[in-house]
C-alpha positions, 0 to 999 in steps of 0.5 A: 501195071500188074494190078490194071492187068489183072483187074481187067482179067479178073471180070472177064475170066468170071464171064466166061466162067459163069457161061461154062457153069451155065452149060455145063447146068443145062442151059441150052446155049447155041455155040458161038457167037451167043457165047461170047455175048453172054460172057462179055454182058456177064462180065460187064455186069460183074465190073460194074457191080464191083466198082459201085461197091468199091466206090460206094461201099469199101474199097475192100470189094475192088480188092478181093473181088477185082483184084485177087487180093492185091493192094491199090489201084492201077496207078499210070504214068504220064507218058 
């Protein structure tokens, strides 16, 4: 379970990085609502990205850039 909650982290935690970098470079962003779009639009990008190269190009990219480093996939058990 580790590993499904921290590939879910790790994309939004970019997001919102990327939203505190570009105001804090002075990118004039109205407060709010804006915000959290571009974090979540940013973020979303960022997963989808990642997973086509881990898809299409090495597994290695889902594991450092999703995964921290972590070994496999998210495995769920039926419940």
């Amino acid at each position: 379970m580790l590993t499904s909650i921290v590939r879910t982290l790790v994309p939004l935690i970019v997001g919102a990085l990327t939203t505190w970098a570009a105001t804090y470079l002075g990118v004039d962003l109205p407060t709010g609502a804006l915000e959290e779009v571009v974090t979540v639009l940013v973020a979303a990008v960022y997963y989808t990205v990642v997973r086509l190269l881990e898809e299409h190009v090495s597994p290695v990219f889902g594991r450092v850039l999703l995964g921290l480093g972590l070994r496999g996939r998210p495995k769920y058990d039926p419940a």
